[in-house]
C-alpha positions as CSV (number, residue, x, y, z in Angstrom):
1,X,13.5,-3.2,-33.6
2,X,16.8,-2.8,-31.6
3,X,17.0,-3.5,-27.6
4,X,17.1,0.2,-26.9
5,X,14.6,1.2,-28.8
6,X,11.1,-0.4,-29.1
7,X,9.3,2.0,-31.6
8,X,13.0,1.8,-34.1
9,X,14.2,4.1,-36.5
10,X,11.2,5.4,-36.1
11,X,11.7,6.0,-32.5
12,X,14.8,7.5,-32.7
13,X,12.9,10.6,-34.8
14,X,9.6,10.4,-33.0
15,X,10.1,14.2,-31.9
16,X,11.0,15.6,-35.5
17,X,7.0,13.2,-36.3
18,X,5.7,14.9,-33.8
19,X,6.4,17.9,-34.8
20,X,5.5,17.3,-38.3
21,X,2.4,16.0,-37.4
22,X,0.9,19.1,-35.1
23,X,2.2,21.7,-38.3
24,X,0.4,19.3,-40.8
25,X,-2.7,19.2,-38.9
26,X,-3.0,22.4,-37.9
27,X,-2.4,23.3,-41.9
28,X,-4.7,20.6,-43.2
29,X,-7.3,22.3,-40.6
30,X,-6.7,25.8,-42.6
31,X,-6.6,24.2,-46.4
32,X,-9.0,21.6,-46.2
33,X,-11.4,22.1,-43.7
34,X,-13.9,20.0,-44.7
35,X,-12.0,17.1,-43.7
36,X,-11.9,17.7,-39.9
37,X,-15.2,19.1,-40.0
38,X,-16.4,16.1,-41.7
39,X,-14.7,13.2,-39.4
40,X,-15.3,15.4,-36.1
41,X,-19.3,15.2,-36.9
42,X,-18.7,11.6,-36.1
43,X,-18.9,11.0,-32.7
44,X,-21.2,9.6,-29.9
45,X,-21.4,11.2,-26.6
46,X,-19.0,13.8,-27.5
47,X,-16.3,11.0,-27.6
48,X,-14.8,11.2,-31.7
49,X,-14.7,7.8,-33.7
50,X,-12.4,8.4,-35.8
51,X,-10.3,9.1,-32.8
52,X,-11.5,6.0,-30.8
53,X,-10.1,3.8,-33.9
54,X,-6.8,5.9,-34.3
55,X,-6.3,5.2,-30.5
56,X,-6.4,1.5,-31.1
57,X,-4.3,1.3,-33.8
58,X,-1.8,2.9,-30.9
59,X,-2.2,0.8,-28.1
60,X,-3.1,-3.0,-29.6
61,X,0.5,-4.1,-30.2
62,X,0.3,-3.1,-25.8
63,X,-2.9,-5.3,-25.4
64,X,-1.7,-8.1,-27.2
65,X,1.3,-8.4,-25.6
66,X,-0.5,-8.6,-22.6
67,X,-0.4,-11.9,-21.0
68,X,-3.1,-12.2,-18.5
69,X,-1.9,-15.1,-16.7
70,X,0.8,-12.9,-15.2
71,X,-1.9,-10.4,-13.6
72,X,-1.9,-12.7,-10.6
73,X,1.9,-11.5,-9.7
74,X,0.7,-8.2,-9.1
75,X,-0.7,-9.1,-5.5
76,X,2.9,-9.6,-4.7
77,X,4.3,-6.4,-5.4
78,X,1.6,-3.8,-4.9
79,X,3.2,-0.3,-4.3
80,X,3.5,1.0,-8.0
81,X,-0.4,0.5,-8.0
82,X,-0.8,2.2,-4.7
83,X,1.5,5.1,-5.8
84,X,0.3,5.6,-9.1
85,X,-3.0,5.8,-7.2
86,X,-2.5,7.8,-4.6
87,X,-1.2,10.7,-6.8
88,X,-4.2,10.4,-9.7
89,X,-6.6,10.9,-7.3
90,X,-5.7,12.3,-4.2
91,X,-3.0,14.7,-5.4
92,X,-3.0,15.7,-9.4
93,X,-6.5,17.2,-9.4
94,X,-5.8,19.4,-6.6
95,X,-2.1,20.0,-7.6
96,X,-3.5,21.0,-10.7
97,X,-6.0,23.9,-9.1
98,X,-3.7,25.2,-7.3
99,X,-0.4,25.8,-9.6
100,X,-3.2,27.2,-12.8
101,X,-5.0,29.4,-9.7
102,X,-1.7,30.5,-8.7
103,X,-0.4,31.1,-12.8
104,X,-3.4,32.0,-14.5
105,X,-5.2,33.9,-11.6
106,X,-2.3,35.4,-9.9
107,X,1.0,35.4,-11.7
108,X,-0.9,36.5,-15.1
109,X,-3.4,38.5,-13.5
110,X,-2.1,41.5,-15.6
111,X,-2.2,39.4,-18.7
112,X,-5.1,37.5,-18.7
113,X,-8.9,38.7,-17.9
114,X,-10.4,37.3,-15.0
115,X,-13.5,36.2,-16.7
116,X,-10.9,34.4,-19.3
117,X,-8.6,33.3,-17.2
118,X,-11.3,31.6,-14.8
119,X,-12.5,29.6,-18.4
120,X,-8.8,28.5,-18.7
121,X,-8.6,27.3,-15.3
122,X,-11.9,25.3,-15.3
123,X,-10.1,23.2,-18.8
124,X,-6.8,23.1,-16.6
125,X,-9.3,21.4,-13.8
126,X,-10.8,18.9,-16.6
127,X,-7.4,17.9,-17.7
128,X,-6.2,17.2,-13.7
129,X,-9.2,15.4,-12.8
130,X,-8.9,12.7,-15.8
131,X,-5.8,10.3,-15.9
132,X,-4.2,9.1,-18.7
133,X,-5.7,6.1,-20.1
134,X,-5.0,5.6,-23.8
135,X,-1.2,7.6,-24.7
136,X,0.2,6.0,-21.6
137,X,0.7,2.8,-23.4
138,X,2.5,4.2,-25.8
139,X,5.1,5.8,-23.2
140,X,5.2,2.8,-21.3
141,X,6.5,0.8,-25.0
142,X,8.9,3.6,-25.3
143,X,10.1,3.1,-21.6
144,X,9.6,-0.6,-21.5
145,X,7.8,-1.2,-18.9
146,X,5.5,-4.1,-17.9
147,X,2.5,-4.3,-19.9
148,X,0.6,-6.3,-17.4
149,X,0.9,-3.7,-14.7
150,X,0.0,-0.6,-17.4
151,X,-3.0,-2.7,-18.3
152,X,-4.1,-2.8,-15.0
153,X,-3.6,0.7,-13.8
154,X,-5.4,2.0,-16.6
155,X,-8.4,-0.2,-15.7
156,X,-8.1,1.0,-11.9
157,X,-7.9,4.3,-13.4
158,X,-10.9,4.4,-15.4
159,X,-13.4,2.3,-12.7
160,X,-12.4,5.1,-10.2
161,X,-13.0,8.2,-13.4
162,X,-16.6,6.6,-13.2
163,X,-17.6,7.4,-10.1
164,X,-14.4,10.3,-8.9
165,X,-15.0,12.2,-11.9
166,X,-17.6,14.2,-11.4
167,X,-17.7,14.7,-8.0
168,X,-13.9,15.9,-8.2
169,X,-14.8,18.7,-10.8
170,X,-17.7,19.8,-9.1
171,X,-15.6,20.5,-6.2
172,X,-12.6,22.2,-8.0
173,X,-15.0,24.5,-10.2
174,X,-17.3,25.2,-7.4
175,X,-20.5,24.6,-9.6
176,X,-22.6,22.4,-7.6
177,X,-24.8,22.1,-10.6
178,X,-22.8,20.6,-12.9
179,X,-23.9,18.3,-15.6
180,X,-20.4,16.0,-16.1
181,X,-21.6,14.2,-19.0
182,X,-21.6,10.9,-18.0
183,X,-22.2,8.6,-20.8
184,X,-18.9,10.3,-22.1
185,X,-17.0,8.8,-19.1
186,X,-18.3,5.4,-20.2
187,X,-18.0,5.1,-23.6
188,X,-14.7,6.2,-23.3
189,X,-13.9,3.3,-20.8
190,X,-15.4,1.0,-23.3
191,X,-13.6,2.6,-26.2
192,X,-10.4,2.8,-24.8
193,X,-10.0,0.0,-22.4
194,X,-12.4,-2.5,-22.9
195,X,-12.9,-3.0,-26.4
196,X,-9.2,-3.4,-27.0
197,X,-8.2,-5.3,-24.1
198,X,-10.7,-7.8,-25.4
199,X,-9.4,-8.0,-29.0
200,X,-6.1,-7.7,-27.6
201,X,-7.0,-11.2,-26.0
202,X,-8.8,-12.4,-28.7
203,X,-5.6,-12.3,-31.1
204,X,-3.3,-13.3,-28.8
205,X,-4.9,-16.8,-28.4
206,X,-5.6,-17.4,-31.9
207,X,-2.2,-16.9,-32.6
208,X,-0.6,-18.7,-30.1
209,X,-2.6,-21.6,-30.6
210,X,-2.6,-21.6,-34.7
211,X,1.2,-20.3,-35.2
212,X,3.3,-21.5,-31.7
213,X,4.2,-18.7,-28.8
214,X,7.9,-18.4,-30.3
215,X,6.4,-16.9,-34.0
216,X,4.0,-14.7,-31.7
217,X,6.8,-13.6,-29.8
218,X,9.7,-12.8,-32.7
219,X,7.8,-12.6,-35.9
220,X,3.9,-11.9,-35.1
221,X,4.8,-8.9,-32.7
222,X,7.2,-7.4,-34.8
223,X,4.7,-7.6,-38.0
224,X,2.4,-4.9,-35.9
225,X,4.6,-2.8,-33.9
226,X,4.5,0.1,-36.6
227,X,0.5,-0.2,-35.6
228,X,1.7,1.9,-32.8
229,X,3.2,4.9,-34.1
230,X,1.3,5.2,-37.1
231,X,-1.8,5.5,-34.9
232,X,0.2,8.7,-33.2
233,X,1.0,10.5,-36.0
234,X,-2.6,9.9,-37.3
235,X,-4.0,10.9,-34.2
236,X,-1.7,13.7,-33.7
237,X,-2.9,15.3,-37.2
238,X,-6.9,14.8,-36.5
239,X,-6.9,16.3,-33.3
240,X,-4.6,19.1,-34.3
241,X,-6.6,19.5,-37.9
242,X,-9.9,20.3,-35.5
243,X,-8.5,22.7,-33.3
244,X,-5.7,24.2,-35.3
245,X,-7.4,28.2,-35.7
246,X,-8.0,28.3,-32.1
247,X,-4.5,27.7,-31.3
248,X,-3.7,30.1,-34.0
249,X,-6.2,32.9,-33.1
250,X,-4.6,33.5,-29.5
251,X,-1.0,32.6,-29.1
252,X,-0.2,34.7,-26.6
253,X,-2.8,32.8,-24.4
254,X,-1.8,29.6,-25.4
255,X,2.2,30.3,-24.1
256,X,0.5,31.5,-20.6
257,X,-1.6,28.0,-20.6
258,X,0.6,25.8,-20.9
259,X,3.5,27.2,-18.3
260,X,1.0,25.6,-15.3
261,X,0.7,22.7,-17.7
262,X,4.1,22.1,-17.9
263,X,4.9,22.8,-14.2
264,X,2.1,20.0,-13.3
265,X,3.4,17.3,-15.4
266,X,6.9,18.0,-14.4
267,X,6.5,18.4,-10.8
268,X,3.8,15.2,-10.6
269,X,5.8,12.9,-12.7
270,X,8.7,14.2,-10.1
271,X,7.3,13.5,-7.2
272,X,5.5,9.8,-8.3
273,X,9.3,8.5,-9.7
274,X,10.9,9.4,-6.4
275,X,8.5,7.9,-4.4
276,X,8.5,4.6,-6.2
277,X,12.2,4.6,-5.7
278,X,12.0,4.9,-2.1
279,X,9.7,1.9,-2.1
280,X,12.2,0.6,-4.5
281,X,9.4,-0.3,-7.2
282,X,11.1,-2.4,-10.2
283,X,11.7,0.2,-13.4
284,X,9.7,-1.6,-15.7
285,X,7.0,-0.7,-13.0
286,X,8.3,2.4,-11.6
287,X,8.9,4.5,-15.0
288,X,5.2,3.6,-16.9
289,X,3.8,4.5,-13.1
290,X,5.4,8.2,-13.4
291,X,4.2,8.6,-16.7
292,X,0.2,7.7,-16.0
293,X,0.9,10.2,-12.8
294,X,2.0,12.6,-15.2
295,X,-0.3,12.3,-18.3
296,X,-3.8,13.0,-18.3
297,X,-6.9,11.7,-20.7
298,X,-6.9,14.8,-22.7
299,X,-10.0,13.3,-25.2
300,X,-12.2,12.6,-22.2
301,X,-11.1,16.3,-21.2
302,X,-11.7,18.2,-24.4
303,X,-15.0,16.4,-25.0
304,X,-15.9,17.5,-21.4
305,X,-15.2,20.8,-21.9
306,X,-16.8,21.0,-24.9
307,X,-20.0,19.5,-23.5
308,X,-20.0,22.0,-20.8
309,X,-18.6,25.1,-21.7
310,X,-19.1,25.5,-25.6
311,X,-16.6,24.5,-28.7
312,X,-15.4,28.3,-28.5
313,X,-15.0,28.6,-25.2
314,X,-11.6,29.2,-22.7
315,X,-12.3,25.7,-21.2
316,X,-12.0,23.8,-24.4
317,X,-8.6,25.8,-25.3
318,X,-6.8,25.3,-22.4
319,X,-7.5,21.6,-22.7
320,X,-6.6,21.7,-26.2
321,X,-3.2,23.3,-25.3
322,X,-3.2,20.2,-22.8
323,X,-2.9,18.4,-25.8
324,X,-0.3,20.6,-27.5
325,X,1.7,20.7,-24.2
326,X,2.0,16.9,-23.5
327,X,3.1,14.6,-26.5
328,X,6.0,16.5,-26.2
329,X,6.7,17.3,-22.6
330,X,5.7,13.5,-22.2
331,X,8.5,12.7,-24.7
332,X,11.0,14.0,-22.7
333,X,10.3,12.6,-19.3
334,X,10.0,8.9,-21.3
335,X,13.9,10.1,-22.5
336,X,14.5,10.8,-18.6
337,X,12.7,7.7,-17.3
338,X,15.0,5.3,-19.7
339,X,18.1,7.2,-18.8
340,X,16.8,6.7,-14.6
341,X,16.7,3.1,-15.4
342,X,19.9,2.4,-13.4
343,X,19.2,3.6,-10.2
344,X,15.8,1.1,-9.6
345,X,15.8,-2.9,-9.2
346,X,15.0,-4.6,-12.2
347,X,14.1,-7.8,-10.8
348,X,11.0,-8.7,-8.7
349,X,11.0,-7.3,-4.8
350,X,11.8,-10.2,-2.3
């Protein structure tokens, strides 16, 4: 792998993968159905296995990097946390209502039924109430940022999700009888954070110990770095292979859903990369921050929606086109993240 590009050749094409990956799964959705029908049976509290293990594939070459003894350091240099924080919780859910009201309720009033459009905004909701907790690590490899600190965002993330959830949709959809699902919320913490921070660990030390910290670091790492982008093509073409006629049935719709989509990870990841420059946050901390306050946990969001509002329904679409909207958005703010290197400190804050 070359300095200025973590994920390699491979890297250097990722958008042309992408790309190939959403048309193959969307086509292997229409010729073999069976398939997706068959792997999206397996699942436990609406969370999809197949996914879970896809997702781990993408983020343990992250987690095994990881070295804990370094978490310590984070006491000394706080703000990214508090930044990254601030805007998951206190300012992307209700940035989110308010740019889909304002699109899907006012703008395309004339476009869009009100009935629908009110189903579209309750999966734009779900998508702004729920962080990023599993892609993120693959944008914060491409942008080089500090593992330690992703590691532990993600966990502040999802401890908060368990309890800020809930009440946080309840009060953007206005249903005070909700029924969030959440076991969902928990397995998915497990699935996604704690199950392979633990493994992540776990190989690590065995490693270390058995082969020396210089193999682990030049040879070892390097061995399962193409874990990472395999398990994003992979996961690309599942989720796509599920929800590929829906997104062919209604295109129209789906260019009207993602416009707010867009504007919200734009203007979020925006405002979160200025900030940490004004607090001069380090890049390695700064960039990966931006991206998490940009990205949102679109399994927990589609399950969600699907648990509340029906497979078929406008909720589960628009989170759907959350997906569709965001690998490659997200791709383009890592690009502008690496290329705003220059104007943050790249050492530790005095």
């Amino acid at each position: 792998m070359s300095e200025t590009d973590p994920l390699g050749w491979f890297g250097r094409w990722l958008s042309l993968w992408v790309a190939l990956a959403i048309a193959g799964g969307v086509a292997l959705g229409r010729v073999l159905p069976v398939i997706p029908g068959t792997l999206a049976d397996l699942e436990y509290a609406n969370v999809s296995l197949p996914v879970a293990l896809l997702i781990w594939l993408m983020i343990l070459p992250m987690m095994v990097r990881v070295d804990f003894s370094s978490v310590a350091r984070i006491k000394s240099e706080p703000s990214g946390l508090v930044i990254t924080t601030v805007m998951n919780w206190l300012v992307k859910p209700f940035s989110m209502f308010a740019i889909a009201y304002l699109f899907l309720r006012v703008v395309f009033s004339g476009l869009i039924e009100e009935s629908r459009a009110d189903e579209y905004l309750a999966g734009a909701i779900l998508l702004g109430a729920a962080p990023c907790t599993a892609m993120v690590f693959v944008w914060s490899l491409l942008v080089r940022g500090d593992s330690t600190y992703t590691v532990v965002q993600v966990a502040l993330n999802d401890l908060i999700m368990l309890v800020a959830f809930a009440p946080i949709v309840m009060v953007l959809l206005g249903l005070s009888d909700i029924a969030v699902p959440w076991s969902t919320v928990a397995l998915s913490v497990v699935l996604f954070v704690v199950t392979p921070v633990a493994l992540g660990r776990a190989i690590r030390t065995r490693v270390i110990a058995s082969r020396g910290r210089d193999w682990f670091e030049t040879r070892f790492m390097d061995l399962i770095a193409p874990l990472t982008p395999i398990g994003l093509i992979i996961t690309l073409v599942l989720l796509f292979s599920f929800q590929g006629d829906v997104l062919l049935d209604d295109p129209l719709h789906i260019a009207l859903i993602a416009v707010p989509l867009s504007v919200q990870t734009i203007v979020v990841y925006a405002v979160t990369l200025q900030l940490m420059r004004w607090r001069r946050v380090r890049h390695e901390v700064a960039a990966p921050g931006a991206l998490v306050g940009a990205s949102n946990f679109f399994e927990l969001a589609v399950a969600t929606a699907i648990a509340l509002f029906g497979l078929g329904s406008g909720a589960a679409l628009a989170t759907v086109v959350g997906v569709l909207v965001e690998v490659p958005l997200m791709l383009v703010l890592v690009e502008h993240a690496r290329r705003a290197a220059r104007r943050f400190p790249t050492a530790l804050s005095a």
